[in-house]
C-alpha positions as a Markdown table, in Angstrom:
| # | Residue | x | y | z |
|---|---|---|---|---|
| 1 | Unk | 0.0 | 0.0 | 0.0 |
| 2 | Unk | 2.6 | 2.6 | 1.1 |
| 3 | Unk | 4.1 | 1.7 | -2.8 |
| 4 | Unk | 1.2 | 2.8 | -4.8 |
| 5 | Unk | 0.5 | 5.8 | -2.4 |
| 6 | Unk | 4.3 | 7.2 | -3.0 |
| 7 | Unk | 3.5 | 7.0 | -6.5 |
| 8 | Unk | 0.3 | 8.2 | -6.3 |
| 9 | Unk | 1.4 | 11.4 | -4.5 |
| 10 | Unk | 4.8 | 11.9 | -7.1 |
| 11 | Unk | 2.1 | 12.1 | -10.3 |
| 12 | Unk | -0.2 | 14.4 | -8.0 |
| 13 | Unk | 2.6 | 17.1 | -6.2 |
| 14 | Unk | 4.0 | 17.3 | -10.2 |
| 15 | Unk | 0.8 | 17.7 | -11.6 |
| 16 | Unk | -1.6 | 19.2 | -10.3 |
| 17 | Unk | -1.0 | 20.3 | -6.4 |
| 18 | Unk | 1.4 | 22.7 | -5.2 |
| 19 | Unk | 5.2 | 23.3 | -5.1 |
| 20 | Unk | 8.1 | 21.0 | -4.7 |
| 21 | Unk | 7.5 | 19.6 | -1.2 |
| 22 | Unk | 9.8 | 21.5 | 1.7 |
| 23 | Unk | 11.0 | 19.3 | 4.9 |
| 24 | Unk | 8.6 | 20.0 | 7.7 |
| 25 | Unk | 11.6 | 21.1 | 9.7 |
| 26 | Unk | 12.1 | 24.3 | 7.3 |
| 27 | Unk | 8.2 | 25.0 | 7.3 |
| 28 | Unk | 7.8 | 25.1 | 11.4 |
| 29 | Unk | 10.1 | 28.1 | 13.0 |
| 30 | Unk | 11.4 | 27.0 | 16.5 |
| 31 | Unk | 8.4 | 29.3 | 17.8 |
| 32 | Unk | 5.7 | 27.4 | 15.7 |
| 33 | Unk | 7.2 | 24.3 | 17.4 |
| 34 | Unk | 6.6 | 25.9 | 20.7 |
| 35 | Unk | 3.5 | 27.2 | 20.2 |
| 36 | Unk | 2.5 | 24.2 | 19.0 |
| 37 | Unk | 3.8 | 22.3 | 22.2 |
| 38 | Unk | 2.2 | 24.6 | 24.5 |
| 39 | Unk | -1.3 | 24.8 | 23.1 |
| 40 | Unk | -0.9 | 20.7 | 23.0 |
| 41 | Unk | -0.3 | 20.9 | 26.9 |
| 42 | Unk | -2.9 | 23.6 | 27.7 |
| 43 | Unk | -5.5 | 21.1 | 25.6 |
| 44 | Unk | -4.3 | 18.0 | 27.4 |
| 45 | Unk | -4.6 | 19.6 | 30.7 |
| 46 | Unk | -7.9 | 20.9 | 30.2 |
| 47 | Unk | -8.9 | 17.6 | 29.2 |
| 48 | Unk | -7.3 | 15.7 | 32.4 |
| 49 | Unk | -8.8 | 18.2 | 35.0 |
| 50 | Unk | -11.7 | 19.3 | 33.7 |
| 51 | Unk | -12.9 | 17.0 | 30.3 |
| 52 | Unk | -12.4 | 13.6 | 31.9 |
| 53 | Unk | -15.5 | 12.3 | 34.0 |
| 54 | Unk | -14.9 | 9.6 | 37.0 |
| 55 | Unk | -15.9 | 6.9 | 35.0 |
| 56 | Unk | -13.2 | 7.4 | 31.9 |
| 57 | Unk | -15.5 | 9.3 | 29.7 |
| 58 | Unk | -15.6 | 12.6 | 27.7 |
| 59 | Unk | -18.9 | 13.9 | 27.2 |
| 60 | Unk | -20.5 | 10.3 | 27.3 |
| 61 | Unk | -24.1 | 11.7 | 27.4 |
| 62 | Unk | -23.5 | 12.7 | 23.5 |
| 63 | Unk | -22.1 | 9.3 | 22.6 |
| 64 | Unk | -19.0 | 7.3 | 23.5 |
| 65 | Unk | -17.6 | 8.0 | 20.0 |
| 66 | Unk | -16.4 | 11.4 | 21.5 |
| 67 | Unk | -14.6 | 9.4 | 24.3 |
| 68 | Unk | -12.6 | 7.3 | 21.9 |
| 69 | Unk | -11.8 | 10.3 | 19.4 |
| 70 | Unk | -10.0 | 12.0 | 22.8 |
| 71 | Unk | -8.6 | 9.1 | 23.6 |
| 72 | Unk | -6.7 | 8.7 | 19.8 |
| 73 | Unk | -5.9 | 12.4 | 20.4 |
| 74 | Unk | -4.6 | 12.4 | 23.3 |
| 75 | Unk | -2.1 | 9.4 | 22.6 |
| 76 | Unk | -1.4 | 10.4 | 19.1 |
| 77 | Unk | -0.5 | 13.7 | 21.4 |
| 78 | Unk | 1.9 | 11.8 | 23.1 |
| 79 | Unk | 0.4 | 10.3 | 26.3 |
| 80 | Unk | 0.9 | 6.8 | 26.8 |
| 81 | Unk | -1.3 | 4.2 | 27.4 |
| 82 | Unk | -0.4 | 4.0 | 31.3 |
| 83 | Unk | -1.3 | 7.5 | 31.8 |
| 84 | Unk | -4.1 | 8.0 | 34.2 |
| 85 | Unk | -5.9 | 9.8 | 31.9 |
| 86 | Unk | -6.0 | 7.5 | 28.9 |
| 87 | Unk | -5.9 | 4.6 | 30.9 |
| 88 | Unk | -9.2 | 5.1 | 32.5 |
| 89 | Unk | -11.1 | 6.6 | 28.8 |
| 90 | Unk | -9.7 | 2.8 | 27.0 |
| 91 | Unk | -11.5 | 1.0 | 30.3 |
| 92 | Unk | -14.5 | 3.1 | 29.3 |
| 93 | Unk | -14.4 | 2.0 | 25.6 |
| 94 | Unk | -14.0 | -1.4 | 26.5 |
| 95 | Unk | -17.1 | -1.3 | 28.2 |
| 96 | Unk | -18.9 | -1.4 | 25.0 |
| 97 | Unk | -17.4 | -4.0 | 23.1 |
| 98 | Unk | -20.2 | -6.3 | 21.8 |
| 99 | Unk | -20.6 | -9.8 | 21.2 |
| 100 | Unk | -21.0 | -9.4 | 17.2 |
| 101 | Unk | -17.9 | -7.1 | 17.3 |
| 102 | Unk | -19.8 | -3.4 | 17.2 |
| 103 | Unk | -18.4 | -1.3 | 19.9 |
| 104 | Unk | -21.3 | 0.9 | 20.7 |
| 105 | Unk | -24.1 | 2.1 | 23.1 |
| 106 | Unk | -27.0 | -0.4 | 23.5 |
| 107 | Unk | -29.6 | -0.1 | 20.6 |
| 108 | Unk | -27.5 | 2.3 | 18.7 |
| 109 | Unk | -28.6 | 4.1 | 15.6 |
| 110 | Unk | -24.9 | 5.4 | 15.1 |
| 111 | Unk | -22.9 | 1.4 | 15.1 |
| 112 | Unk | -21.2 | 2.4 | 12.2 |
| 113 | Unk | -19.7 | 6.0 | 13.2 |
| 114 | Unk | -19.0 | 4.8 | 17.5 |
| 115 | Unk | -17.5 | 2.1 | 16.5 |
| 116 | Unk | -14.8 | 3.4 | 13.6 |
| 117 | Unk | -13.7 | 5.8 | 16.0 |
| 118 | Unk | -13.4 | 3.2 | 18.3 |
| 119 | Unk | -11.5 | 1.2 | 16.2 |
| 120 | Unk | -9.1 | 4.6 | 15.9 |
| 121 | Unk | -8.7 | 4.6 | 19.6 |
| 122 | Unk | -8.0 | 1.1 | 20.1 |
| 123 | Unk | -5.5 | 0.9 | 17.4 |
| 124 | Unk | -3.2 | 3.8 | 18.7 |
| 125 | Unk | -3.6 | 1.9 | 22.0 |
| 126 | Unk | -2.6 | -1.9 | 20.5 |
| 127 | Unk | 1.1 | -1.4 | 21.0 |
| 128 | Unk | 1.5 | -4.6 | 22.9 |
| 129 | Unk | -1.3 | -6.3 | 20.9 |
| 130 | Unk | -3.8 | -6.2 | 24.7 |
| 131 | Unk | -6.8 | -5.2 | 21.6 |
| 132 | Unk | -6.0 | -7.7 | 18.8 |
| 133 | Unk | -8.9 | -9.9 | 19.6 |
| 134 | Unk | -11.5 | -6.9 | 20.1 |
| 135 | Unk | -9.5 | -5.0 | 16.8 |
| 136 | Unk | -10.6 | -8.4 | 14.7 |
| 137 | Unk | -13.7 | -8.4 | 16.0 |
| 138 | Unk | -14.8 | -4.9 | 15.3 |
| 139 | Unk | -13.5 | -4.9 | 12.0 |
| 140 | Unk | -15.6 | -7.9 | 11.0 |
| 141 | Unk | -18.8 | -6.1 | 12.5 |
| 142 | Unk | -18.4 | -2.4 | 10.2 |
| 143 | Unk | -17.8 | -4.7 | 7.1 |
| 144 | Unk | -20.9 | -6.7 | 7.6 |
| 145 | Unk | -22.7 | -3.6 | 7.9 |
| 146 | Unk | -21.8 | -2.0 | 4.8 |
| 147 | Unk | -24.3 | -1.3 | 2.4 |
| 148 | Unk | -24.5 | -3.7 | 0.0 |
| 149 | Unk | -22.6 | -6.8 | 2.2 |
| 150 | Unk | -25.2 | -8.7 | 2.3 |
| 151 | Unk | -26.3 | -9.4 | -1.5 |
| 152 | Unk | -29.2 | -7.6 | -1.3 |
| 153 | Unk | -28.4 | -4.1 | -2.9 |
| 154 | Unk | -27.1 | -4.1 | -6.5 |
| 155 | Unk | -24.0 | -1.9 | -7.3 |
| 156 | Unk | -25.8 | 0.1 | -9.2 |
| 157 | Unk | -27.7 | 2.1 | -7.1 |
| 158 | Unk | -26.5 | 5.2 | -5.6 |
| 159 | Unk | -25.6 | 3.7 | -1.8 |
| 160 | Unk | -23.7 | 0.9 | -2.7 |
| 161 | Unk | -20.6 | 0.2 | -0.5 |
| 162 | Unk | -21.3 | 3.1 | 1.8 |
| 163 | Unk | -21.8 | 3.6 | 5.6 |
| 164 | Unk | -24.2 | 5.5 | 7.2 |
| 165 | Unk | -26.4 | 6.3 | 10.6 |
| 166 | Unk | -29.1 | 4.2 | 10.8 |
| 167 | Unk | -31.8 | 6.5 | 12.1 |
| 168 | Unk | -31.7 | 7.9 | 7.8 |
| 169 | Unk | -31.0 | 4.2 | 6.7 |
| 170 | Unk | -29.0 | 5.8 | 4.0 |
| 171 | Unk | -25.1 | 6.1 | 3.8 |
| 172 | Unk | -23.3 | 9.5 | 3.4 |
| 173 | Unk | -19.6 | 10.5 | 3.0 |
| 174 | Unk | -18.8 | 11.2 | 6.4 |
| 175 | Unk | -19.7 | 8.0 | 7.7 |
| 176 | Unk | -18.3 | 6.0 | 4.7 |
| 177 | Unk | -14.6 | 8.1 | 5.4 |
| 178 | Unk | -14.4 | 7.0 | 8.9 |
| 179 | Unk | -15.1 | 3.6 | 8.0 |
| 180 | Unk | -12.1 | 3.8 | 5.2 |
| 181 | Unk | -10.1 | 5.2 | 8.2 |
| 182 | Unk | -10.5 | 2.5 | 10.4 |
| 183 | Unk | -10.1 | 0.4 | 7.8 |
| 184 | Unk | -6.5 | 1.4 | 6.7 |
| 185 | Unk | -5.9 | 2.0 | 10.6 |
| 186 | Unk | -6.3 | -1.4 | 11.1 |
| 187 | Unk | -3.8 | -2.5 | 7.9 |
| 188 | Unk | -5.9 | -3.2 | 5.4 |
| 189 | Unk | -4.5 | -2.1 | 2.2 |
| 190 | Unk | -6.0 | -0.2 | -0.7 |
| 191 | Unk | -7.1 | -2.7 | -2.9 |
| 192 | Unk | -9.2 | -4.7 | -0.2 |
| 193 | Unk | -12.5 | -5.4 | -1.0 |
| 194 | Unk | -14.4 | -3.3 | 1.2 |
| 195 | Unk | -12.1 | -0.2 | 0.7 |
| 196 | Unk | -12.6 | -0.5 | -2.8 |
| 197 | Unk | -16.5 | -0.9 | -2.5 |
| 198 | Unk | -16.6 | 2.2 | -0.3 |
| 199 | Unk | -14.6 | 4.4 | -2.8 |
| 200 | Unk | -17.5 | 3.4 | -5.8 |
| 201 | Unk | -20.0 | 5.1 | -3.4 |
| 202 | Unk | -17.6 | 7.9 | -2.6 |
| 203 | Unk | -16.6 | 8.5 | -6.1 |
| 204 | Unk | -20.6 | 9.0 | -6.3 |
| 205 | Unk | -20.7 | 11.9 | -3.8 |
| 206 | Unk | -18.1 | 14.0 | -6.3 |
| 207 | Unk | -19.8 | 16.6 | -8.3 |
| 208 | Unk | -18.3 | 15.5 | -11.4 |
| 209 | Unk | -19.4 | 13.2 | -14.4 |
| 210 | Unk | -16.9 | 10.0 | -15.2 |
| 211 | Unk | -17.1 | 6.3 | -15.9 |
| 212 | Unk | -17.2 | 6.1 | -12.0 |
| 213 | Unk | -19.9 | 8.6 | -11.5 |
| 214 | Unk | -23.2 | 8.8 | -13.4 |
| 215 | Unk | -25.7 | 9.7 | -10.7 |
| 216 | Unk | -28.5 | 12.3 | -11.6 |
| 217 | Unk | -26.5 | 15.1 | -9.7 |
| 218 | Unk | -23.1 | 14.1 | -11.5 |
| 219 | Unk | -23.8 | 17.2 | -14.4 |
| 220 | Unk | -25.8 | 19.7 | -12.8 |
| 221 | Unk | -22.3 | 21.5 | -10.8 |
| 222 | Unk | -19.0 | 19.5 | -12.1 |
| 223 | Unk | -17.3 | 21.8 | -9.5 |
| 224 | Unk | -15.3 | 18.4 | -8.4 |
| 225 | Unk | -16.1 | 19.2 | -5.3 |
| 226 | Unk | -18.3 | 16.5 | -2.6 |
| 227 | Unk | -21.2 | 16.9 | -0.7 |
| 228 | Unk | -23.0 | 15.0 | 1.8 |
| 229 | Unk | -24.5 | 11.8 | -0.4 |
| 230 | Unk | -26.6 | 10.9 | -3.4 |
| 231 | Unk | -28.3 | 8.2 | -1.8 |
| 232 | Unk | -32.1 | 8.4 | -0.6 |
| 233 | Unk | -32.8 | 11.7 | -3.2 |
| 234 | Unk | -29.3 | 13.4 | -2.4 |
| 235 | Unk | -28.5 | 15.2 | 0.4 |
| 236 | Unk | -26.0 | 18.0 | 0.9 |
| 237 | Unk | -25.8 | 20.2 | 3.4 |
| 238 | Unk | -24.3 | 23.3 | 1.9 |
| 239 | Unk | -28.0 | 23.2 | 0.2 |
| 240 | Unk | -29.0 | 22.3 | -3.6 |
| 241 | Unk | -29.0 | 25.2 | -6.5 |
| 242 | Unk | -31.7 | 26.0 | -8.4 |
| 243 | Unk | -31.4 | 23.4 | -11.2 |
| 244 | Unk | -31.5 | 20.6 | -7.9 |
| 245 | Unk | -27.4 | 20.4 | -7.6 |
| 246 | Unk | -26.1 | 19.6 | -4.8 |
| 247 | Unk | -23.4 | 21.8 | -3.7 |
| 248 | Unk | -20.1 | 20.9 | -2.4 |
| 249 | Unk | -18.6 | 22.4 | 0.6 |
| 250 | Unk | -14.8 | 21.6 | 2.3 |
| 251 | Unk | -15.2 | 19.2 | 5.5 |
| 252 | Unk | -16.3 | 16.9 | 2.8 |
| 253 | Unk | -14.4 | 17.4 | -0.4 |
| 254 | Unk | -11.2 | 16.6 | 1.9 |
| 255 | Unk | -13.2 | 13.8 | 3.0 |
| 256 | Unk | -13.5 | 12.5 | 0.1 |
| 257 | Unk | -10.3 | 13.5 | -1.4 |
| 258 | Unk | -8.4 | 11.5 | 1.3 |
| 259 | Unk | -10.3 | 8.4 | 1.1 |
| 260 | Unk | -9.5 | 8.2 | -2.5 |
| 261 | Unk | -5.9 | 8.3 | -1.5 |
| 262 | Unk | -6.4 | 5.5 | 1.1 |
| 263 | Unk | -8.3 | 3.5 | -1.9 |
| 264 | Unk | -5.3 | 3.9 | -4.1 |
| 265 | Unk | -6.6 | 6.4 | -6.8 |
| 266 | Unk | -3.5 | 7.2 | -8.7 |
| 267 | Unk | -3.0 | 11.1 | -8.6 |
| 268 | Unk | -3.4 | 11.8 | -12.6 |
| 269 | Unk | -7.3 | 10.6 | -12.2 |
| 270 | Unk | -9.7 | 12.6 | -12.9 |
| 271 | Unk | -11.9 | 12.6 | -9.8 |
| 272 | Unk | -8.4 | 13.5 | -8.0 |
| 273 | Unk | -7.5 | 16.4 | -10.1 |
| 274 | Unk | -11.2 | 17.8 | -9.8 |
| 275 | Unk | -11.1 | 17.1 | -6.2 |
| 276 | Unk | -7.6 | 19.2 | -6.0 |
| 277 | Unk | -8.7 | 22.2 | -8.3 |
| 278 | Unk | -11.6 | 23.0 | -5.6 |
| 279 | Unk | -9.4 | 22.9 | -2.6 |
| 280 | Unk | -7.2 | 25.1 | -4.5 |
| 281 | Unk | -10.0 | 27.5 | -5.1 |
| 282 | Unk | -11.4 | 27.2 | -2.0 |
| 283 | Unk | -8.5 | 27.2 | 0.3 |
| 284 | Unk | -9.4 | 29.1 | 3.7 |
| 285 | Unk | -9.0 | 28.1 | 7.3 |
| 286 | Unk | -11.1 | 30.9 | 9.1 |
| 287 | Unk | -14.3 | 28.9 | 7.5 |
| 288 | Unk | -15.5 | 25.4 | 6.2 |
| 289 | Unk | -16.3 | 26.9 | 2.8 |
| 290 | Unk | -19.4 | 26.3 | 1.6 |
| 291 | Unk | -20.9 | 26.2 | 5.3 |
| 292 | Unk | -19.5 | 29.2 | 6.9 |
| 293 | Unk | -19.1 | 28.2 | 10.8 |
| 294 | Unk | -21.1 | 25.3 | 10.7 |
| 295 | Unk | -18.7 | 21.9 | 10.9 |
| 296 | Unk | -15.2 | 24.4 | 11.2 |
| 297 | Unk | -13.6 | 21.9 | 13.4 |
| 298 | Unk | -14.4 | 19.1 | 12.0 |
| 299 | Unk | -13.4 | 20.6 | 9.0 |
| 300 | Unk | -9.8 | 21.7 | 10.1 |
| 301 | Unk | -9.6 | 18.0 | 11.3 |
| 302 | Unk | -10.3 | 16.6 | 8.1 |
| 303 | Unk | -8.2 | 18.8 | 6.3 |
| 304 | Unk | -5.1 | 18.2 | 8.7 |
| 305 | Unk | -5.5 | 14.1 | 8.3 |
| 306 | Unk | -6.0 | 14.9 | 4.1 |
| 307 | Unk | -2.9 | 16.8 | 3.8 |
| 308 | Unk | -0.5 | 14.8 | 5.7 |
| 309 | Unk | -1.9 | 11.6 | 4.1 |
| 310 | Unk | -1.2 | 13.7 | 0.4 |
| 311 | Unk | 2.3 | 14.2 | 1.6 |
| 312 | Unk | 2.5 | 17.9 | 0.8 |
| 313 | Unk | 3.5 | 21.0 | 3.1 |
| 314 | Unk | 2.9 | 23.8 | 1.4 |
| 315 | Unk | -0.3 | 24.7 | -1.4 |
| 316 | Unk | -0.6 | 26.9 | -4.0 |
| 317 | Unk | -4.2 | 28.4 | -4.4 |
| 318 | Unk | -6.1 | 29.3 | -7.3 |
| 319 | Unk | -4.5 | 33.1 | -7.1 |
| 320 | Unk | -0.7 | 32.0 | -7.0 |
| 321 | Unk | -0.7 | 31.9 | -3.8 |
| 322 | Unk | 1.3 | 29.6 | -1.4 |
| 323 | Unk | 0.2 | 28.2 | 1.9 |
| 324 | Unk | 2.2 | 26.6 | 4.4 |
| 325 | Unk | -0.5 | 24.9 | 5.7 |
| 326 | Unk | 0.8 | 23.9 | 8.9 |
| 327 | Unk | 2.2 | 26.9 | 10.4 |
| 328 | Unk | -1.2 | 28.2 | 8.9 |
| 329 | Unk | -3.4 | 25.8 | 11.0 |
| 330 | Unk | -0.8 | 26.5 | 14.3 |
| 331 | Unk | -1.5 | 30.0 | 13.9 |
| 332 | Unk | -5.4 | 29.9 | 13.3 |
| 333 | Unk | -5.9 | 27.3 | 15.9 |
| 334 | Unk | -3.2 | 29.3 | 18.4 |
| 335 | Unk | -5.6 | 32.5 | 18.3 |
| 336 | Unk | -9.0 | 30.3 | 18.9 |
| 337 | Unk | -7.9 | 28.2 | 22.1 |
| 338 | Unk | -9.4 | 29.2 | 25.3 |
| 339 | Unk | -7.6 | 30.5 | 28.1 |
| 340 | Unk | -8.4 | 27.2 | 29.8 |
| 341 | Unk | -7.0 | 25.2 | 27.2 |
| 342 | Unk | -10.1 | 24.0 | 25.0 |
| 343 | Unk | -11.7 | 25.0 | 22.0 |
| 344 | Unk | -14.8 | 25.5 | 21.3 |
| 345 | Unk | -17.4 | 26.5 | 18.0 |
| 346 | Unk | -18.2 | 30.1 | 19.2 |
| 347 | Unk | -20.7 | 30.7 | 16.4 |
| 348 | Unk | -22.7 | 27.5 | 15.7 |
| 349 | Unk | -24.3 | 24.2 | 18.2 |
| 350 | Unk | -24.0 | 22.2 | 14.3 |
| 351 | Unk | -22.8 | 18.9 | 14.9 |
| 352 | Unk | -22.0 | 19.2 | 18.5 |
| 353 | Unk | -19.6 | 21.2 | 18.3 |
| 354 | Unk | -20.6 | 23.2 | 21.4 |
| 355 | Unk | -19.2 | 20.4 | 22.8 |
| 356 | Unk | -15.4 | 21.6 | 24.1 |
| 357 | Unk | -14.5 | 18.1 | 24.6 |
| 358 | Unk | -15.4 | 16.6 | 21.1 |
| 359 | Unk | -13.8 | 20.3 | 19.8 |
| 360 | Unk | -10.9 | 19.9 | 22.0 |
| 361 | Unk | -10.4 | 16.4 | 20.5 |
| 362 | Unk | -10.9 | 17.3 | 16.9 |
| 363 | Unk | -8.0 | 19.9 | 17.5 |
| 364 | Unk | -5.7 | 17.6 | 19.0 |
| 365 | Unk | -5.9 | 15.3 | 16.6 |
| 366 | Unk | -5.0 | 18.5 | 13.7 |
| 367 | Unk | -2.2 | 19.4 | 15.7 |
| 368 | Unk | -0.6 | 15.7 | 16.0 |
| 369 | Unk | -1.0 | 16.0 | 12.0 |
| 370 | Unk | 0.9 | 19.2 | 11.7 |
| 371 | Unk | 3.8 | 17.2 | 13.6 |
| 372 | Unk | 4.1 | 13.1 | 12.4 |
């Protein structure tokens, strides 16, 4: 997998991305470094004295999922697994491990979504192989549950091979690019099976028209951006335009941009060049574009895990202009964190992110980007 990725990204940085690539160390002044240390220890500290519940948990009330996404951004961060801390949030987890694999709340509409991050957690805690049982286990579950698993949906329609919550009974992109990240978390490689399912109904959620892509909305934008999902009548929420489009918008065209890396696309594809063009038009970190404040963390999340997984440190946007992304992001997320070491979406509840732990996590996990 690493093979065809390296190639992937040498036909994608010469063709169509940004400039030659620059050493991290020569992008990150010894102040960017610290800054980035410090707001890393503020976050973590916030997290241990005020986040962290008796029983393990962050923000359990919401859903466990937000437990195990601090707990992969706190050890990504650099806390081991014997810290107190982390220690206590993986005996939480564990206390949803099912008998058919899910990890999950009891009668849970969101199986799919609580236990890929799950799976995240647990794998940046299998060091010593304590979760290889439980890792097996959950991986089985999320691909029996994929659309289209069991035979009875045919690849043609619209939500083949995708994820989704089961309250809409329909998969969408978000869903469908944690599953791919688990997935590739847990080893698989690009061309297994269910990765390569998963990136027919991702290539669907692109607003652009190819052998890969012949939904109804494929023509009515070609922007190459992705939206939400095509399944169920098409949903996006960035809204349709007037001739029923459905528009694209940032949290998920990197979404969907990375898990065509994962799934091997080579970087001279079509879908990928499309996908590139609209982040280059599009670049901005003070919004997710195409929702304004609405998703912004999850956003800067996604586009954090995207652009280390592309390889690249600096881009050049649609004006000529270049952007060292990651002292970018250290700088944007440096002016946002709050005094007491957390983040938090100021100007929209969207998607929990009111929520300072889930926020907190999000950014964590951004910053951890900025340094592998």
């Amino acid at each position: 997998m690493k093979r065809q990725i390296t190639t992937m990204l040498l036909g994608l940085v010469l063709a169509v991305l940004v400039m030659p690539l620059q050493s991290r160390a020569a992008e990150l002044t010894q102040k960017q470094q610290q800054t980035l240390d410090q707001m890393v220890d503020r976050a973590v500290q916030y997290l241990r004295t005020t986040g962290q519940a008796e029983d393990g948990s962050f923000s359990k009330e919401a859903s466990p999922a937000i437990t195990s996404l601090v707990t992969a951004a706190l050890i990504k961060s650099g806390r081991p697994v014997d810290d107190p801390m982390v220690k206590k949030a993986l005996t939480f987890i564990e206390g949803f491990v099912r008998e058919d694999g899910g990890i999950h709340q009891d009668g849970s509409l969101y199986r799919n979504y609580e236990t890929c991050l799950a799976i995240l957690a647990l794998v940046e805690a299998n060091q010593d192989g304590r979760y290889d049982k439980v890792l097996g286990n959950a991986n089985q579950f999320v691909r029996g549950i994929q659309v289209g698993a069991d035979g009875k949906i045919a690849k043609s329609e619209p939500e083949w091979g995708g994820q989704g919550y089961g309250k809409h009974k329909r998969p969408d992109l978000s869903n469908t690019s944690f599953f791919i990240d688990a997935l590739v978390a847990s080893g698989a490689s690009a061309d297994d099976a269910a990765i390569q399912a998963a990136l027919v109904f991702v290539s669907r959620t692109q607003n652009l028209e190819s052998e890969h892509n012949t939904t109804e909305f494929a023509t009515k934008i070609e922007d190459g951006g992705f939206y939400y999902t095509p399944a169920a009548g098409g949903t996006s929420q960035a809204g349709n335009t007037a001739n029923g489009g459905l528009r694209s918008y940032a949290s998920m065209t990197y979404a969907g941009l990375k898990s065509m890396i994962y799934a091997g696309v080579d970087g001279d594809d079509q879908r990928v060049q499309a996908a590139v063009s609209w982040i280059k038009k599009n670049y901005d970190l003070s919004e997710n574009p195409g929702m304004g404040a609405e998703g912004h963390f999850y956003y800067l999340h996604t586009f954090a895990k995207t652009l280390k997984a592309l390889g690249v440190d600096e881009i050049e946007d649609a004006k000529g202009k270049t952007h060292h992304w990651r002292s970018e992001l250290i700088t944007e997320l440096a002016r946002r964190q709050k005094r007491n070491g957390s983040w938090i979406n100021t100007k929209s509840t969207r998607w929990l992110e009111a929520d300072e732990n889930l926020v907190t996590g999000y950014l964590l996990l951004s910053l951890a980007y900025c340094r592998d």
